[in-house]
N, C-alpha and C positions, 0 to 999 in steps of 0.2 A: 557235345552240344555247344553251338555257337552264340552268342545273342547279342546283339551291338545296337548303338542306336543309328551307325551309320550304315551307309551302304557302300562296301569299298570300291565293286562293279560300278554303281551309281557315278559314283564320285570319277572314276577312273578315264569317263566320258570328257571332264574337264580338262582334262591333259592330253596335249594333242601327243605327246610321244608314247604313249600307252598302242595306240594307231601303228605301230612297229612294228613289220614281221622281222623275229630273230633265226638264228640260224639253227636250221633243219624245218622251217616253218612253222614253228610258235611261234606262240604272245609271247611279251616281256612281262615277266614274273622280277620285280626291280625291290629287293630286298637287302638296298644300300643307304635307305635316308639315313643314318647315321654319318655315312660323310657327307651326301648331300641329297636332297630333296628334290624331286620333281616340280616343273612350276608350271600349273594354270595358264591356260588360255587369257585368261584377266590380267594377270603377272605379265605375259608377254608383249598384251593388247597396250596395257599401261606405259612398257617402255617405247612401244613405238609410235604410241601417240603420243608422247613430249617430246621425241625427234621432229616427228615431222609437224608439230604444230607450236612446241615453245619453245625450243632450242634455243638458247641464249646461258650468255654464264651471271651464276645468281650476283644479288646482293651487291652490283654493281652498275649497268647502264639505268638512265630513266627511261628508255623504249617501251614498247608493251612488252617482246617479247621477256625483255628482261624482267618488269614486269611480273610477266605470266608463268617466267620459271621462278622465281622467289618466291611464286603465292604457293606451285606446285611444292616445292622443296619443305618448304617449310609445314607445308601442308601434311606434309609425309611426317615430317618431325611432331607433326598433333597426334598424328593415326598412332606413331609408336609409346608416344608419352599415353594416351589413352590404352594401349593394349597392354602394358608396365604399371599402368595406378599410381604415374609417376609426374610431376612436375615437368611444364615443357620444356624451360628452361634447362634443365639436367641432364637431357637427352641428345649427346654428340656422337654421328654420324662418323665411322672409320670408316677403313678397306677391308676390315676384319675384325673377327674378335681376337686376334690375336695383336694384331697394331696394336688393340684398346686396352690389351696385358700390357704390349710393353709401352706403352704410353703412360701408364701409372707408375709402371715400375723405372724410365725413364726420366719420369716428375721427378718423384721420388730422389734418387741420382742426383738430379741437377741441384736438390733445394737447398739454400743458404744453411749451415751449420746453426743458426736460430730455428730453423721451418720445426716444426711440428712434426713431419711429411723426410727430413734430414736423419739418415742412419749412420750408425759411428759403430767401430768396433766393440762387442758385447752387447749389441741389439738382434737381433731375432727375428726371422721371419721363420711362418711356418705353414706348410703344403702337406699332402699328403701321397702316401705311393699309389695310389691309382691316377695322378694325374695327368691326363694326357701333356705331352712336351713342351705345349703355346703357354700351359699353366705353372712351367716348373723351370725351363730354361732361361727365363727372362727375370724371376727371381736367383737362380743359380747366376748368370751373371751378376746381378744387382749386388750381390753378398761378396762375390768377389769384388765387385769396384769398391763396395763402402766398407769390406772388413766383417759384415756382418755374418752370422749364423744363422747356418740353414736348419732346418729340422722338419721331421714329417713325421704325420699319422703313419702310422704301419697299418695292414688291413687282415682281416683273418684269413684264413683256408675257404671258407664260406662266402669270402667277395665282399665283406661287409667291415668300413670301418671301427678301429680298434679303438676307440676312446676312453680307455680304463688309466691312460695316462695324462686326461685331458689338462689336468690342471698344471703339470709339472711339464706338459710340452707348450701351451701357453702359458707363459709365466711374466712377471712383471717386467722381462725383457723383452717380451714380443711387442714389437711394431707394427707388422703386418703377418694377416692368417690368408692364405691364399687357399680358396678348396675348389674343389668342384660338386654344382648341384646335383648332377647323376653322370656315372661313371659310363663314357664311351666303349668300354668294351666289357664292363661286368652289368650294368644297366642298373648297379645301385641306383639308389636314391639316400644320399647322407641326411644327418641327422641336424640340420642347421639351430637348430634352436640353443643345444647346449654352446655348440662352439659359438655363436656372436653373443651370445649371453657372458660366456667366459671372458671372450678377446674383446671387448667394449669394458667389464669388469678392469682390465688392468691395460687400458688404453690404446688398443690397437684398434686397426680399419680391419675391415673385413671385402676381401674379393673374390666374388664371387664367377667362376668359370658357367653358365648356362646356355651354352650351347645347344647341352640334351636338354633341356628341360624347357627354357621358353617358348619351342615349337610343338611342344607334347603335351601340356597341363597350362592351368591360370597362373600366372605371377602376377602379384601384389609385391611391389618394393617396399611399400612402408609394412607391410604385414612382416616379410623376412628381415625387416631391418638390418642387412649386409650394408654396406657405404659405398661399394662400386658394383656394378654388372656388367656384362657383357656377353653378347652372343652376337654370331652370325647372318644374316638373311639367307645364304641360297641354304641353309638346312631348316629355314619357315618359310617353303615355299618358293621365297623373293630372289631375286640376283644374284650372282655372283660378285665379290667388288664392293658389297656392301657389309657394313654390319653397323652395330649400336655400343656404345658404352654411354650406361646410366651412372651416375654418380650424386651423391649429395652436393644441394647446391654450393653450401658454406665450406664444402672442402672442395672442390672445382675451384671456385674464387678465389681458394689460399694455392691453389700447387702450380707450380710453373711451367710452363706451354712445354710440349713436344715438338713438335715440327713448328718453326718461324719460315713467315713470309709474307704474301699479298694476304687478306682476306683479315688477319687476324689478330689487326693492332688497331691502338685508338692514336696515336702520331708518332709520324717521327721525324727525325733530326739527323743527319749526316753522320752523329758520333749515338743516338740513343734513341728508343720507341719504346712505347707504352701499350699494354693489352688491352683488345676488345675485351669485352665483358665475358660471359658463359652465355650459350656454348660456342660460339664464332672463336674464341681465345685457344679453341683446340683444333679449329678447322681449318687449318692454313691452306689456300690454294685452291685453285675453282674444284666444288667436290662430284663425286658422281651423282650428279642428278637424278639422272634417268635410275640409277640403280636406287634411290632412295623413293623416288615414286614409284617402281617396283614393288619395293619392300614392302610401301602401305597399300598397296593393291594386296599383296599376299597378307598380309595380318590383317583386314578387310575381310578374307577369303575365308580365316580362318575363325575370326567373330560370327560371320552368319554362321559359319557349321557350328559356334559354340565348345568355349574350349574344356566345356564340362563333358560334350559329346565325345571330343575329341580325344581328351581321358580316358574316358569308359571304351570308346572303342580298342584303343590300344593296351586297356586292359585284356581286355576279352580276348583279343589277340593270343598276347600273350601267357594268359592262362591254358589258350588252346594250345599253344605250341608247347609251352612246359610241359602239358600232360602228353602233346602225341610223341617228345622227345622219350620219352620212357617206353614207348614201345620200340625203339630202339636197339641193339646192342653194339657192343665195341663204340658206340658215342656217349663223350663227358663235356656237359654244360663245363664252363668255368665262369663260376656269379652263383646268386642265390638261385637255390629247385627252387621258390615259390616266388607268387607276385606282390609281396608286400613288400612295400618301400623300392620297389621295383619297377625301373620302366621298360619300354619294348626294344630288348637291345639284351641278344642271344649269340653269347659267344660261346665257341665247342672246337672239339676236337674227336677226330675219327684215330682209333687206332690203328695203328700201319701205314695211315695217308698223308703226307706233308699238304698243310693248310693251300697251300698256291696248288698245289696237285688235284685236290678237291674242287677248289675255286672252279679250274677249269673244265674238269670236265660236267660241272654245276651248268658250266653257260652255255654247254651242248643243249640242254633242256630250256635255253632263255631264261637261268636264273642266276639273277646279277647279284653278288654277297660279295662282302668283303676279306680278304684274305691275308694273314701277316700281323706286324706286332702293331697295328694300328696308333702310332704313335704314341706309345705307352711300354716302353723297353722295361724300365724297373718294375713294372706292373707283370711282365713276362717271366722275368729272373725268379720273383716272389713264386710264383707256380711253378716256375722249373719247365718254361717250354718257348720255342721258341717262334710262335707264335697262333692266331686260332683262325677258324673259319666264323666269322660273324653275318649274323643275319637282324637286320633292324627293318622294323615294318611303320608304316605310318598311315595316313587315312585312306587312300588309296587300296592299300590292301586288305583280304579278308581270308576267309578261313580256305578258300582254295588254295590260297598260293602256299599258305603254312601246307597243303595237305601236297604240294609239289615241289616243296621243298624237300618233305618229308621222305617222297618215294625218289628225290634226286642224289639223296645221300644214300637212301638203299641202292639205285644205280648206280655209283659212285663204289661202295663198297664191293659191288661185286664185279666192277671195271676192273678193280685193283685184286679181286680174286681174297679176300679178307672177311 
């Protein structure tokens, strides 16, 4: 039994690439939002009417069109601080969520041996082993330039966060806790309450990786009270090129810029320059516009569907797929069997078939999954494989495609004779 409050057919109408015949003459059965997201007819509509009608680079000419793209941009910058329950102010525009890691981690780096934000040897940072590599590599550098120690959450057998050492891996040397809100290829959902409760307890920032999560559930910033965010646009819907890092305003204003150049000083002088304020003091250089008025066209997209629907649907989802995974055999989920604390992001493995081997003869059927260690190596080592076939669904989809997924890994196994 299926029961959703969306209509993923419905819905599928707004995306002009759904319109695809795949090869052997199917539909596209696109069970990849996980890396990224399909985008609306309005997402599209959006960037190509600020080409052809404001094109101009912001927050510089007095022209109209200049103007008209400042009102756009900025405008964009309302729609995201409104879809976050966040301060406008605090909301700067990257090329990625991954820029926006290491732009912190970067600050951080640069800051004067006084800064708050400045780490020295026998300081601590600490991530965890599910974290995909944009959340783990950028503090792995940082440790090496400042000397610092890295440390992580270990995760169970089960996909779930180990916190039984919570206290003693944040400890009064931790400076920063880097996590992720749900886990890219197990589809956890971590436990943020205890760890910012802890790491605020003995003075550290908390960054938070929500990639999975901002395009799949509500976020409230001041409700999670983490100190930085960051996610993506082209996996809510929006652009590619774009993405978001939210951060508290009072620690924005203390940490020192990442990229310097045009856009994002208040003077300068032949030998010295002074910062714009927040968030211009992180935006150095004309920014992608058009991808930013995307981006509030897609979270737009995703307010009217309501993102309490947009939950529930991907509940339901994935409740049905957990249960038709068990009629299965020789297939093992790796992540939690059930859906609590769990979002729509189903990683597996078929015995006898190497993940990329599965992958493709899946796209024979027109079903696009993802295949490999999904940027998450030590996350692979921990299970002992070397890598899964993953399937993440998002509004767009419903209980057919889980039900074509279903009989493509029976084809699949019996391509391979197993």
């Amino acid at each position: 039994m299926f029961n959703s409050p969306l209509d993923g057919a419905e819905i599928r109408k707004d995306f002009p690439i759904f319109a695809k015949t795949m090869r052997g003459g199917g539909r596209l059965v696109y069970l990849d939002s996980g890396a990224t997201s399909q985008k609306p007819r309005s997402v599209l509509d959006a960037e190509r009417y600020f080409y052809e009608n404001h094109n101009a680079a912001v927050h510089r000419g007095s022209h109209l069109l200049a103007e008209e793209a400042s009102e756009a941009y900025e405008g964009a910058r309302a729609i995201v601080a409104g879809f976050l329950s966040a301060n406008i102010d605090e909301i700067i525009f990257t090329k990625s969520a991954t820029e926006g890691i290491n732009l912190i981690a970067y600050s951080f780096g640069n800051s004067a041996p006084s800064s708050q934000f400045a780490l020295k040897p026998g300081d601590r940072i600490v991530v965890s082993e599910m974290e995909h590599h944009a959340n783990l590599i950028p503090w792995q550098q940082l440790a090496k330039r400042t000397g610092a120690e890295l440390v992580w959450f270990p995760i169970t057998l089960e996909g779930r966060l180990d916190t039984s050492a919570l206290d003693s891996l944040i400890n009064e040397r931790a400076k920063v806790v880097a996590i992720t809100h749900q886990s890219n290829v197990l589809g956890t959902i971590n436990p943020l309450t205890q760890i910012v409760d802890r790491a605020h307890a003995v003075g550290s920032v908390v960054v938070l990786d929500a990639c999975q999560s901002v395009p799949h559930f509500g976020i409230d910033v001041k409700t999670l009270g983490v100190d930085f965010l960051v996610f993506s646009g082209h996996k809510a819907l929006g652009p590619t090129g774009i993405g978001v890092l939210w951060g508290r305003a009072d620690l924005l204003e203390e940490m020192e810029p990442f990229l310097t150049g045009g856009s994002m000083i208040e003077s300068v002088t032949m030998s010295d320059a002074t910062w714009a304020s927040v968030p211009r003091k992180f935006e150095a250089g004309v920014p992608n516009m058009a991808g930013a008025v995307g981006l509030g066209a897609a979270l737009t997209y995703l307010d009217k569907l309501g993102m309490d629907n947009v939950e529930a649907h991907e509940r339901a989802l994935t409740e049905y797929a957990l249960k038709k995974f068990t009629e299965l055999n020789g297939v093992t989920i790796i992540g939690p069997k059930d859906s609590a604390m769990r979002g729509s992001v189903l990683s597996f493995t078929i015995d006898g078939i190497h993940p990329h081997d599965a992958g493709q003869v899946l796209d024979q059927y027109g079903i696009a999954v993802r295949t490999g260690h999904h940027c998450a190596w030590p996350l692979m080592r921990k299970f002992g494989i070397a890598g899964t076939t993953r399937a993440s669904f998002y509004i767009y989809n419903d209980s057919a495609d889980i039900d074509a997924l279903i009989d493509g890994i029976a084809a699949t196994q019996k391509y391979f004779k197993v």
